[in-house]
N, C-alpha and C positions, 0 to 999 in steps of 0.2 A: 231346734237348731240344725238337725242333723238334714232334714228335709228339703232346709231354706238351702244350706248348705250346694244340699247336688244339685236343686234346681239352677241356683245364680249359674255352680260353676258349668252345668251342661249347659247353660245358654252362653257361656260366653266362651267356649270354645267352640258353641257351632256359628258363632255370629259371623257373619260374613267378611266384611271388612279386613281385619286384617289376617282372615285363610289365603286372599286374595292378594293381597303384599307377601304373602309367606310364600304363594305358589310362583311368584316372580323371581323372588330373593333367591329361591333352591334352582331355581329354571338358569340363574344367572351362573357364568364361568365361576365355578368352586363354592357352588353354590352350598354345599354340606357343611362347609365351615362357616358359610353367613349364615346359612339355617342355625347353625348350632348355637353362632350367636345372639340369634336373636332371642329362639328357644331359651338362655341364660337367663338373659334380660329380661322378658317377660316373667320367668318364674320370679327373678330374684325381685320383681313388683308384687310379686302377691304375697311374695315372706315378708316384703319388708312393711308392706299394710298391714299383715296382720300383727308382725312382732310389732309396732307402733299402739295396734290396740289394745293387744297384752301389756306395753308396756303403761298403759294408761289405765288398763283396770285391776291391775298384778296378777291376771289369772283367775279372778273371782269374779262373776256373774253379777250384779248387784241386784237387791232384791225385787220382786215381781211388785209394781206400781210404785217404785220408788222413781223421783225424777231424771237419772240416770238410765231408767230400764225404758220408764216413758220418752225418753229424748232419742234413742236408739230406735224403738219403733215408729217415731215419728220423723227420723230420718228417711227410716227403710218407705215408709207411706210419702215422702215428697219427692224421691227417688222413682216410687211406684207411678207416682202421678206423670214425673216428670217423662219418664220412658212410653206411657200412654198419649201425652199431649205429640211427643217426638215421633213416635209413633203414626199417628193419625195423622200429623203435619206431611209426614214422608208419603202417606199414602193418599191424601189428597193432592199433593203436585203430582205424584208419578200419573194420577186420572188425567189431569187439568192437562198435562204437557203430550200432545200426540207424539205418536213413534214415529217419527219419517224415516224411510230409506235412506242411508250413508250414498252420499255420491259414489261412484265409481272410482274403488282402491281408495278410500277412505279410510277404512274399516283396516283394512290391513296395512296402511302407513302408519295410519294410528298407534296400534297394537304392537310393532314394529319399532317408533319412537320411544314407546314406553318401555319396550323391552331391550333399547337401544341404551336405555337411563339406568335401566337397573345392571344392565351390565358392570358399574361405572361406582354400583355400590359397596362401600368395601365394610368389609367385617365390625369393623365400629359403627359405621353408619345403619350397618344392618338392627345392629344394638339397639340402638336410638332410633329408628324406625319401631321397631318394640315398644319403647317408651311412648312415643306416640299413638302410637293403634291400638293401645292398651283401652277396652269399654271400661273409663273409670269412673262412670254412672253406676253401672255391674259391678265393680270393685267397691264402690264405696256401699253397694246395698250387703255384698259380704261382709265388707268392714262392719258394721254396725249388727252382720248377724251375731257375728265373732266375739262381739260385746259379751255374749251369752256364755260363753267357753267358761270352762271350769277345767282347767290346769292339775286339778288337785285328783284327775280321773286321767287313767293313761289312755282311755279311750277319747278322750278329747283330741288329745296329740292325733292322733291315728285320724280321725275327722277332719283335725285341719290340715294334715297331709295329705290327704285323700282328696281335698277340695281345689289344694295347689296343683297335685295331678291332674284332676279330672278339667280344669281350667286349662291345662296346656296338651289335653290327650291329642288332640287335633294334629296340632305342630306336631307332638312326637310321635303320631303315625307316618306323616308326612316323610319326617326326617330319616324316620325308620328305612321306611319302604325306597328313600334314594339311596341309603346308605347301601342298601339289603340287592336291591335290583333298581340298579341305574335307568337301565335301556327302560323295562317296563313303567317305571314311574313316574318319565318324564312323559311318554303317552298317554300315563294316567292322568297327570298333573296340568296337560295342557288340554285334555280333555274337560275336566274341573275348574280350569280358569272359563274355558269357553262356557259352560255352564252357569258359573257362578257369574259372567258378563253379561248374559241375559237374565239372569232371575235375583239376582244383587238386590234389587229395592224391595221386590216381595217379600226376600228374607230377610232382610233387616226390621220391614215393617212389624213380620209375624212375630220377631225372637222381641223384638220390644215389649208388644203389646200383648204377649203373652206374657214376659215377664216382669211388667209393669201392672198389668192385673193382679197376678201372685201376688205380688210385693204389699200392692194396696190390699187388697185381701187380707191377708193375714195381720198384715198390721192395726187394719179398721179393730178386727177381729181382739187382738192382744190387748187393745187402747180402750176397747168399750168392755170389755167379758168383766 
């Protein structure tokens, strides 16, 4: 558990998507208090997954090939599946569709509009923006790791603390470093959007189909052994 655990949650805080709503939201006027909101939001989705699965197994693992423990790795394997098929789909358009050159101030109306929009977003919305951009593909392959928890070990706790963090390390370096040094991180941060504007679909692709593999992996593995 503990394994599946860091893996889900490093992949879904390096997942692209919404680093890239987060670098907008902080970039935006008062931007450290939508950050913070969002930062809320998102965490208080992965307690409240996980308290939902606690509260459906009471804390107790059920036993190893019981149809309970089978129905959990066979969630995490159609999850796995499904992040591989999503996956490959993302990276055959991205071949199919050539890159053209952006007309002439395209590029920067664009970029421009969008950051014209997010100005515009206020603290609740930033919330709910969270809720949306939450990979809850990735959350649900946690959930059903979490199945596994044994409550009855304090080390469990500390595990699924540790998975809530590491799920949201990203946002709160982010939020850190605007909080910590404004001037530098907004440099940083719009360096990062520029980055992740061009390389966005490769790393979506990879973080999928890397952890779409895992998932099916180990599940195959749990379901036959």
């Amino acid at each position: 558990m503990l394994l599946d655990l860091f893996f889900i949650g490093l992949v879904i805080t390096l997942y692209p998507l919404p680093v890239m709503a987060f670098v907008l939201v902080l970039s935006a006027p008062g931007g450290a208090w939508k950050g913070l909101a969002f930062i809320l939001a998102w965490f208080a989705c992965l307690v409240a997954v996980i308290a939902a699965v606690i509260l459906l197994t009471g804390g107790e693992p059920p036993p190893p090939r019981s149809p309970p423990s089978d129905a959990a790795h066979a969630a995490k394997l159609a999850i796995g599946i499904g992040l591989v098929l999503y996956g490959e789909h993302r990276r055959r358009g991205h071949r199919r569709v050539p890159a053209s050159p952006a007309p002439s101030g395209s590029g920067s109306s664009g970029g421009g509009s969008l950051t014209s929009r997010m100005d515009q977003v206020t603290v609740w919305s930033a919330a709910g923006l969270a809720l949306l951009l939450q990979p809850w593909g990735m959350v649900g392959a946690g959930a059903a790791t979490v199945v596994e928890a044994d409550l009855s070990r304090s080390g469990s706790y500390l595990a699924l603390l540790a998975f809530c963090v590491l799920a949201t390390s990203s946002l709160l370096a982010m939020e850190l470093y605007m909080v910590c040094a404004p001037d530098r991180a907004g440099l940083a941060l719009t360096n990062l959007r520029t980055w992740l504007s061009g390389h966005k679909d490769r790393a979506v692709v990879v973080t999928c189909l890397v952890l779409g593999v895992w998932l099916a992996g180990r599940s195959l593995y749990e379901l036959t052994r």
